[in-house]
C-alpha positions in Angstrom: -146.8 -65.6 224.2 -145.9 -67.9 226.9 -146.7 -65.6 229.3 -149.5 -64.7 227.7 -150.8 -67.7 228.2 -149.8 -68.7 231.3 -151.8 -65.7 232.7 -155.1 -66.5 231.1 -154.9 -69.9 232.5 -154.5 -68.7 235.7 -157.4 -66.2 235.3 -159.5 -69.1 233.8 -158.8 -71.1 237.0 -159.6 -67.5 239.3 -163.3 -68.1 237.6 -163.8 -71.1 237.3 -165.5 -71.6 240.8 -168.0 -68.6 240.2 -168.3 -70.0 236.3 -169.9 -73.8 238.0 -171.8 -71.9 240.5 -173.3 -70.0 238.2 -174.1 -72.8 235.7 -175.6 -75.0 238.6 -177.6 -71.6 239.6 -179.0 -71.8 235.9 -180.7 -75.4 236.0 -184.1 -76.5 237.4 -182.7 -79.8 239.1 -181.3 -79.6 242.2 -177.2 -80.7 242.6 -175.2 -82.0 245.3 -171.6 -82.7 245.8 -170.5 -84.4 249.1 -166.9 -85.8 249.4 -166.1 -89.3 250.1 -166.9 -89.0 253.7 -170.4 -87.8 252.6 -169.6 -83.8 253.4 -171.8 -81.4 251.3 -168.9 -79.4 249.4 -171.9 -77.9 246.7 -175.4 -77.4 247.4 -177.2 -75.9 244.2 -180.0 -73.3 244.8 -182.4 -75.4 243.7 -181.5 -78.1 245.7 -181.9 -76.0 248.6 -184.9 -74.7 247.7 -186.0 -78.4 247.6 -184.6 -78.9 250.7 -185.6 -76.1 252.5 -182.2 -75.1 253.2 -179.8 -72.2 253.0 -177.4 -73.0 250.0 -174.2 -71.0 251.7 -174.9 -72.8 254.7 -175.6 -76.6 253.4 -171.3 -76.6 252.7 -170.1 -78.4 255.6 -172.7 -80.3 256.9 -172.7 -83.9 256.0 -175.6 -85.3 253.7 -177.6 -86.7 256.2 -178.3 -83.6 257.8 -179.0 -82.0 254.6 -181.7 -84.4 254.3 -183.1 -84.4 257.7 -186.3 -82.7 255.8 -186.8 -85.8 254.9 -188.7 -89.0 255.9 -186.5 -91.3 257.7 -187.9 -94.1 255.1 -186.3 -91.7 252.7 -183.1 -90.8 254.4 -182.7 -94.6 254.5 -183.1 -95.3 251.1 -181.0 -92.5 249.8 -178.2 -93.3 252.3 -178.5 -96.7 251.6 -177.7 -96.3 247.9 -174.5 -94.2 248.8 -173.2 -96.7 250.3 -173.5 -99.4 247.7 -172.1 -96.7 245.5 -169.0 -95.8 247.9 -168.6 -99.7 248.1 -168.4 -100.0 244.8 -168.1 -96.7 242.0 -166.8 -98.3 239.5 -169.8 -100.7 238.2 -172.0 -98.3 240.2 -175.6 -97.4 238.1 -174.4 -100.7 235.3 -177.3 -102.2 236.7 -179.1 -99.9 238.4 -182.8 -99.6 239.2 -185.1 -97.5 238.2 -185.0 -94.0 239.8 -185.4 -93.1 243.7 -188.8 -91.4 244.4 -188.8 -89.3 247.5 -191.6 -86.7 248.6 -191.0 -83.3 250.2 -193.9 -81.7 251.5 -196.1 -81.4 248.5 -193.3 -82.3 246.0 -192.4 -85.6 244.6 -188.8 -85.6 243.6 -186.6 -88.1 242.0 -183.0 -88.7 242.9 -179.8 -90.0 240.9 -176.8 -90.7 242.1 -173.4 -91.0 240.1 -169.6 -91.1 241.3 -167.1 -88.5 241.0 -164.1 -89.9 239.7 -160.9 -88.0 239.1 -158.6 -88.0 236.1 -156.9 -91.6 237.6 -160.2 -92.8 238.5 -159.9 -92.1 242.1 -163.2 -92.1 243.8 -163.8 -88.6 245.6 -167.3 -88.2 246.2 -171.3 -88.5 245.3 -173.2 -86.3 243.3 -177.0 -86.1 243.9 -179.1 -85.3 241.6 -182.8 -84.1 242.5 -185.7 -83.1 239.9 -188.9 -82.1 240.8 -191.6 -84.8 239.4 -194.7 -83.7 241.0 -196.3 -82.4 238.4 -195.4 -85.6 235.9 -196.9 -88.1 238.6 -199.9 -85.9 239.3 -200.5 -86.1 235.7 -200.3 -90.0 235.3 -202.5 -89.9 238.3 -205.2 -87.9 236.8 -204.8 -89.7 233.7 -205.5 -92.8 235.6 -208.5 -91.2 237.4 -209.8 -90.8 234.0 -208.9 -94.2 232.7 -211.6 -94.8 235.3 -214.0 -92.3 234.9 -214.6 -93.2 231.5 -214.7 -96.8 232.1 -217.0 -96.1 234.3 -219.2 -94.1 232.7 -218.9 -97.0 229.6 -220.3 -100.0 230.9 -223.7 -99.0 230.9 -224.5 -98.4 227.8 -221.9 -101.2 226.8 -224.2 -103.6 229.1 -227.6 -102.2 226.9 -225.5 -102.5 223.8 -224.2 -106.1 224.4 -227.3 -107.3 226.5 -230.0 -106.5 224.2 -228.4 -107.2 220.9 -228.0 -110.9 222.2 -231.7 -110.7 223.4 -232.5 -109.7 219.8 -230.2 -112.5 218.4 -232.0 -115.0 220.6 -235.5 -114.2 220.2 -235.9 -112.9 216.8 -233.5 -115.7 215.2 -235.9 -117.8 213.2 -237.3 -114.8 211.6 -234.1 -112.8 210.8 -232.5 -113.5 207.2 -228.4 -114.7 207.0 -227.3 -110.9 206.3 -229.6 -109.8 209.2 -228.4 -112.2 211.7 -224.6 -111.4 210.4 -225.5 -107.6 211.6 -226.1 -109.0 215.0 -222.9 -110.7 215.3 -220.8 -107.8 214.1 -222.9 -105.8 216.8 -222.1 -108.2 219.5 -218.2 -109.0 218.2 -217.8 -105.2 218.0 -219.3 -104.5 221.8 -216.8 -107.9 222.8 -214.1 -106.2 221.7 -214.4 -102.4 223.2 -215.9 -104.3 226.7 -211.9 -106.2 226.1 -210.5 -102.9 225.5 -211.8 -101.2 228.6 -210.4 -104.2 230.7 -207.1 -103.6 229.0 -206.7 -99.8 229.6 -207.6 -100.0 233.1 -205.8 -103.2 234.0 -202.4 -101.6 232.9 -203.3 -98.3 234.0 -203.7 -99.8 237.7 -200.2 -101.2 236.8 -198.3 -98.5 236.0 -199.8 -97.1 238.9 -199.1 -99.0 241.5 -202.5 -100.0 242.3 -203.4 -103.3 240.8 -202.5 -106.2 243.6 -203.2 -109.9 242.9 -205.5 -111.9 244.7 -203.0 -114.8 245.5 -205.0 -118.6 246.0 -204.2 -122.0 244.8 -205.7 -122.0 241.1 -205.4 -125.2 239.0 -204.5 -124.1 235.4 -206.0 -127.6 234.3 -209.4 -125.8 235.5 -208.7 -122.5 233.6 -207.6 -123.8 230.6 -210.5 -126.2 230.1 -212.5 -123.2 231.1 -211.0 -120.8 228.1 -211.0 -123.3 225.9 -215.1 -123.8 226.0 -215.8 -120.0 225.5 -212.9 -120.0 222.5 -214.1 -123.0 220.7 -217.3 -121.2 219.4 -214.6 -118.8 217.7 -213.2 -121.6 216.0 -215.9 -123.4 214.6 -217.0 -120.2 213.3 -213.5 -120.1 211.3 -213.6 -123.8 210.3 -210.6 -124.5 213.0 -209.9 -127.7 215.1 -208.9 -127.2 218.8 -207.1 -129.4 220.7 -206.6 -129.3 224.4 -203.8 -131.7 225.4 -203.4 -131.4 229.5 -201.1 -133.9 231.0 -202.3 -135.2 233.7 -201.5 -134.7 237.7 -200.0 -130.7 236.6 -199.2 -129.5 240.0 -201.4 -126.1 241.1 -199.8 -122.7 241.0 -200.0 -120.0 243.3 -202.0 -116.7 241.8 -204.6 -114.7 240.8 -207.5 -117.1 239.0 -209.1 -114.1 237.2 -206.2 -112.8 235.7 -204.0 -115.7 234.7 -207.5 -116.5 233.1 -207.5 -112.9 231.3 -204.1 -114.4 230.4 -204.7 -117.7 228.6 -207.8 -115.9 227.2 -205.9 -113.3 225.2 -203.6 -116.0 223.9 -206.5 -118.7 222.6 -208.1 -115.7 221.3 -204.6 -114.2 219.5 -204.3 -117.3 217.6 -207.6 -118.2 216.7 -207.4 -114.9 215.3 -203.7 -114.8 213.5 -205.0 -118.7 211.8 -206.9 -119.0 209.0 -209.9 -121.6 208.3 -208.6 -125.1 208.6 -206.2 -124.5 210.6 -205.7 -125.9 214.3 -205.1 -124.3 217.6 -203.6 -126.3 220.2 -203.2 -125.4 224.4 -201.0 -127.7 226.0 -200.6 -128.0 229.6 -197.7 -129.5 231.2 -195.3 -129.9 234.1 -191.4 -128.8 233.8 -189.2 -129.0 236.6 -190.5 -127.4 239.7 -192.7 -125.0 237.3 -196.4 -125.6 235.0 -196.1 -124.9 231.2 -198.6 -123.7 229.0 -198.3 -123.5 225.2 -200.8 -122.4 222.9 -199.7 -123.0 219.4 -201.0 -122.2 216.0 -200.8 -123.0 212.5 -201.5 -119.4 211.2 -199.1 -117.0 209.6 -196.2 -116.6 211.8 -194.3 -114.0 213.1 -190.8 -112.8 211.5 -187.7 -112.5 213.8 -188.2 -108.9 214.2 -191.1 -108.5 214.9 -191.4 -111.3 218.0 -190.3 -108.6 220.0 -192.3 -105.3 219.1 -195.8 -107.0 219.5 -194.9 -107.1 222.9 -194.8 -102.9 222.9 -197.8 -101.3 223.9 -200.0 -100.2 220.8 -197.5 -101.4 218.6 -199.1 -101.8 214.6 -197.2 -103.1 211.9 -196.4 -102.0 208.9 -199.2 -102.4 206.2 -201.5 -103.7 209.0 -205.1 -103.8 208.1 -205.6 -105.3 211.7 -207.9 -103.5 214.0 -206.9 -103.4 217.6 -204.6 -101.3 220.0 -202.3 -104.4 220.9 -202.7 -104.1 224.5 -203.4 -107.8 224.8 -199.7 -109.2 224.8 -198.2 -106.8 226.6 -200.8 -106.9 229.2 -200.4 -111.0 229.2 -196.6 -110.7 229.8 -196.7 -108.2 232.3 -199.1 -110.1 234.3 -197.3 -113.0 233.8 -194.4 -111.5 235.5 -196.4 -110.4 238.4 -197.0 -113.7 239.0 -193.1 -114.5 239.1 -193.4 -116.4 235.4 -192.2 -115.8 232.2 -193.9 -115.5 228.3 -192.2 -115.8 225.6 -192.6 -116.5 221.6 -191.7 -118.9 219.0 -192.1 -118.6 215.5 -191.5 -119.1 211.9 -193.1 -117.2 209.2 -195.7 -119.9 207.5 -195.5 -122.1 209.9 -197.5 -120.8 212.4 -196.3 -119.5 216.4 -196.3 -120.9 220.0 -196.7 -118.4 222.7 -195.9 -119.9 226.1 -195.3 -119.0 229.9 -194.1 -121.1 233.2 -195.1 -120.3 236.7 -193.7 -122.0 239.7 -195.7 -124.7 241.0 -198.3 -124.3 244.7 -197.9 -127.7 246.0 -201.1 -127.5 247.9 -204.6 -127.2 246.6 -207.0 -124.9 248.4 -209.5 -126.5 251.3 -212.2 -124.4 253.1 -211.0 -121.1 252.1 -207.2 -121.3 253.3 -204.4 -123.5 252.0 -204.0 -126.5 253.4 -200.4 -128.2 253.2 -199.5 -131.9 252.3 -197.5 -133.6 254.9 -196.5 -133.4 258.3 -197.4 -130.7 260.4 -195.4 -127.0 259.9 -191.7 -128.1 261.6 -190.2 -124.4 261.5 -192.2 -121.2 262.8 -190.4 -118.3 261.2 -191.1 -114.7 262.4 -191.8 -112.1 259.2 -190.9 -108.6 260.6 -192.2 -106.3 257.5 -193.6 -103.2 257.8 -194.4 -103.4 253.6 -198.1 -105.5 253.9 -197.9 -106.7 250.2 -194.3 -107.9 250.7 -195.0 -109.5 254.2 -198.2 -111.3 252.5 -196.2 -112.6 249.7 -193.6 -114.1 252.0 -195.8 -115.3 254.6 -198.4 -117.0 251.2 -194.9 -118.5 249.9 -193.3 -120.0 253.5 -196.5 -121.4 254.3 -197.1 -123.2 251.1 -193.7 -124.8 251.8 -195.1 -126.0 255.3 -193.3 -123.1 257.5 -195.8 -121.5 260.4 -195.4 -118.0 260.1 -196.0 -115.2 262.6 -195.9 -111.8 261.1 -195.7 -107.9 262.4 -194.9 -104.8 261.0 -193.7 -103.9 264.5 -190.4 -103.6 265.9 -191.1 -103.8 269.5 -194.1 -106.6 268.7 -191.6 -108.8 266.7 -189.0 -108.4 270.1 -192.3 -109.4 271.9 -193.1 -112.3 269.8 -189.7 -114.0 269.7 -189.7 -113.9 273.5 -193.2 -115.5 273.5 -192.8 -117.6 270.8 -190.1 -121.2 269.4 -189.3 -118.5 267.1 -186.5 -120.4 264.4 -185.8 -117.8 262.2 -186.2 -114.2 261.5 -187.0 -111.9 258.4 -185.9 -108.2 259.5 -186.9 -105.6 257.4 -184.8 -102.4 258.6 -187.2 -99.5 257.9 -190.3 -99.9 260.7 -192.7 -97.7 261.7 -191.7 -97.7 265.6 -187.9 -98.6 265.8 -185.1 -99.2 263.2 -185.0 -103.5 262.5 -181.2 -102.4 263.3 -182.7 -101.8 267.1 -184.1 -105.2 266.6 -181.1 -107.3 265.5 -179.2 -105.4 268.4 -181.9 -106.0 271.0 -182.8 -109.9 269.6 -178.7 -110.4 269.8 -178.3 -108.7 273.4 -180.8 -111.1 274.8 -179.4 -114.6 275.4 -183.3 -116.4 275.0 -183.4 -115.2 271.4 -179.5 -114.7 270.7 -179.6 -118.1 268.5 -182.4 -117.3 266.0 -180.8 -116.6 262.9 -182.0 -113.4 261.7 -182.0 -113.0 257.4 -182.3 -108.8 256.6 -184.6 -108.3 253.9 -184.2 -104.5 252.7 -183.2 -102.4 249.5 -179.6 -102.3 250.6 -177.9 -104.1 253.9 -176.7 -101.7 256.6 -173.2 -100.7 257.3 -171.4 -102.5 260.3 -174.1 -106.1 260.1 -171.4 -109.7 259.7 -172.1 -112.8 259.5 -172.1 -112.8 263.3 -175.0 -110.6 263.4 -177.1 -111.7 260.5 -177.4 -115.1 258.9 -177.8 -114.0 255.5 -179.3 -110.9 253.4 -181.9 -110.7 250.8 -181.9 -107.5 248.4 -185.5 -105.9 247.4 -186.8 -106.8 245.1 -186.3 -110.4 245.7 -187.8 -113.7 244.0 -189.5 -116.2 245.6 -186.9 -119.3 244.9 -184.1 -116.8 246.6 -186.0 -116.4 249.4 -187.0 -119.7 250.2 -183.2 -120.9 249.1 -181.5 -118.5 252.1 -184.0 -119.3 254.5 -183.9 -123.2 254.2 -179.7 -122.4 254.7 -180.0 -120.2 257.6 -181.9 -122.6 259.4 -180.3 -124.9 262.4 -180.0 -128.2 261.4 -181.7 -131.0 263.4 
């Protein structure tokens, strides 16, 4: 029997190879296995396919030239996350991002990475995993497209609807008994409430599309919360409720988007006056904390149980028994935006006793003037050079170092930002490695090399920091995505002193 035994094992072993190729032959996403030097040892036939390449002949060539199909943006960022993972396999995808997204001719393909560990936990290689996504992004795209369409296509008769019903209202009221004008108001609540709804879809439709940016500008939340509070209060009289506004004084401005964080404080004044009942109070109290503003709008309505303080933040989320209307896009819409804006919002509640919903943004410690912001103080005493080829991320970095009273040249240029430094008192760089002309490696090379801009601390801001770069070479290095207080932290220590 032993054997016996000992012969099948051997067999099982003989077959085993032709057993995995034939498994990895059978899936629709694409798989890689490179060693720890980053030698393709597997290439499956899909991934080839993907890849355009010959699966027999992919064994031996190193991953890089596997993905030389690829956009060097993408070979960067695929590359890039290898090497955090060779660094370190073992806590490797704990916290891990979302998904790479990399696009192949007229494919959009994501890619997962995950260590191969042997039996002692010896690291020995990377597999890549590659799945074809085109058709689920073309879909959320359409979808999108028709979010649109039909908003579109909406607002004109909602405008009839709305406009004419209040024209109605206005110019008929002395003639129209109580149950006639109450028809009017349901008419014009009803249209409030789908024009709402529309906002809604397509504001977080843009968001989960990528395409909704914010208007950045000095906004006063004194401004917008007085402003909110007028159009809610006719609410609350209507329900026999008392609201306070209680703004401390001298709250420092913030740096956003004025229409939305109004969207914002809107759906919250509206949420409670309509979660309390008549009697009751709603209060929105503005303050300063720290280096951040603070608004709470509290209630003395029905509460919210522990379990539930988290779900209404889910999209379309309806609780049990709920003879509410309403698709509960509102709060997660508020927190979402809330976060775009580098805040936080959060609840606080006890059943009966009512809830506080609140959120903090950091401060903008200057208040707009002719258009631009205008800093307090002495003049700018650091120029700092942004080198981004990203023109949302070099805008929020450039918004942020000049509120703080940096002057800031920017380029998405490698050979311009070489250019610049030699032209300019340049004190401190922001590299970006991925450029449209040359590689911000070239840069720090070249900007190093040269003995006029050898001294200019250079801080690398990318998704991962390039093999071989010290602390001779760079001053610091900032991970996408990044926040703002981070940011301004490692510039302010990278700077010379004096």
């Amino acid at each position: 029997m032993d054997a016996e035994h000992k012969e099948n094992q051997d067999i099982q072993r003989e077959q085993a190879p032709a057993v995995e190729h034939a498994i990895l032959a059978s899936i629709a996403e694409g798989v890689i296995v490179s060693d720890s030097e980053e030698n393709v040892r597997l290439c499956s036939q899909a991934a080839a396919r993907m890849l355009g390449a010959d699966p027999q002949a992919a064994a031996g060539l190193s991953v890089r030239e596997l993905l030389a199909v690829c956009s060097d943006y993408d070979q960067t960022l695929i590359m890039e996350a290898m090497d955090r993972l060779r660094a370190d396999p073992y806590t490797f995808g704990v916290d891990q991002e979302a998904p790479m997204a990399i696009h192949l001719e007229e494919q959009t393909v994501e890619v997962r990475l995950a260590p191969v560990l042997t039996k002692i936990g010896e690291f020995s290689g990377v597999v890549v995993v590659l799945r074809d996504i085109t058709e689920m992004v073309e879909a959320k795209q359409s979808g999108n497209d028709f979010i649109h369409h039909v908003n579109h296509e909406m607002r004109t008769p909602l405008t009839a609807v709305k406009g004419f019903s209040e024209l109605l209202r206005r110019q008929t009221s002395d003639r129209l008994v109580d149950q006639e004008q109450h028809f009017l108001r349901v008419i014009q609540d009803n249209a409030d409430r789908l024009d709402r709804l529309l906002n809604d879809l397509v504001t977080i439709s843009d968001i989960d599309c990528g395409r909704m940016g914010l208007e950045a500008q000095s906004v006063l939340l004194e401004e917008v919360v007085r402003e909110v509070a007028d159009a809610t209060k006719p609410l609350c009289d209507e329900k026999g409720q008392r609201l306070v506004v209680d703004i401390e004084p001298k709250v420092s401005p913030v740096l956003g988007d004025r229409f939305r964080l109004t969207q914002v404080v809107t759906t919250l004044a509206r949420n409670a006056c309509r979660h309390t009942g008549p009697g009751g109070r709603i209060t929105l109290a503005l303050s300063s904390a720290q280096d951040a503003v603070r608004l709470d709008v509290s209630d003395t309505g029905v509460g919210i149980s522990p379990d539930k303080q988290i779900k209404i933040f889910q999209r379309f989320y309806r609780p049990e028994g709920s003879k509410g209307r309403g698709a509960n896009l509102g709060l997660p819409l508020a927190r979402s935006l809330i976060e775009m804006h580098g805040g936080r919002l959060w609840v606080e509640s006890e059943q009966g006793r009512g809830s506080t919903f609140s959120f903090v943004l950091p401060v903008q410690t200057a208040a707009p003037e002719g258009g631009g912001i205008e800093m307090e103080g002495p003049a700018p005493r650091y120029t700092v050079l942004v080198v981004e080829d990203d023109r949302d991320v070099a805008q929020l970095i450039q918004l942020q170092l000049e509120q703080e009273g940096f002057r800031v040249l920017s380029t998405e240029l490698g050979e311009e930002a070489l250019r610049l430094a030699n032209t300019h008192k340049v004190d401190l760089v922001t590299l970006d490695i991925m450029l449209p002309d040359i590689m911000g490696t070239e840069v720090l090379t070249r900007l190093k090399a040269d003995p006029e801009t050898a001294h200019i601390p250079v801080v690398v801001v990318s998704v991962m920091k390039p093999d071989g770069l010290g602390p001779l070479d760079v001053a610091d290095h900032l991970t996408k995505p990044f926040s703002l207080d981070k940011l301004l932290l490692t510039i302010r220590r990278a700077l010379p002193v004096g």
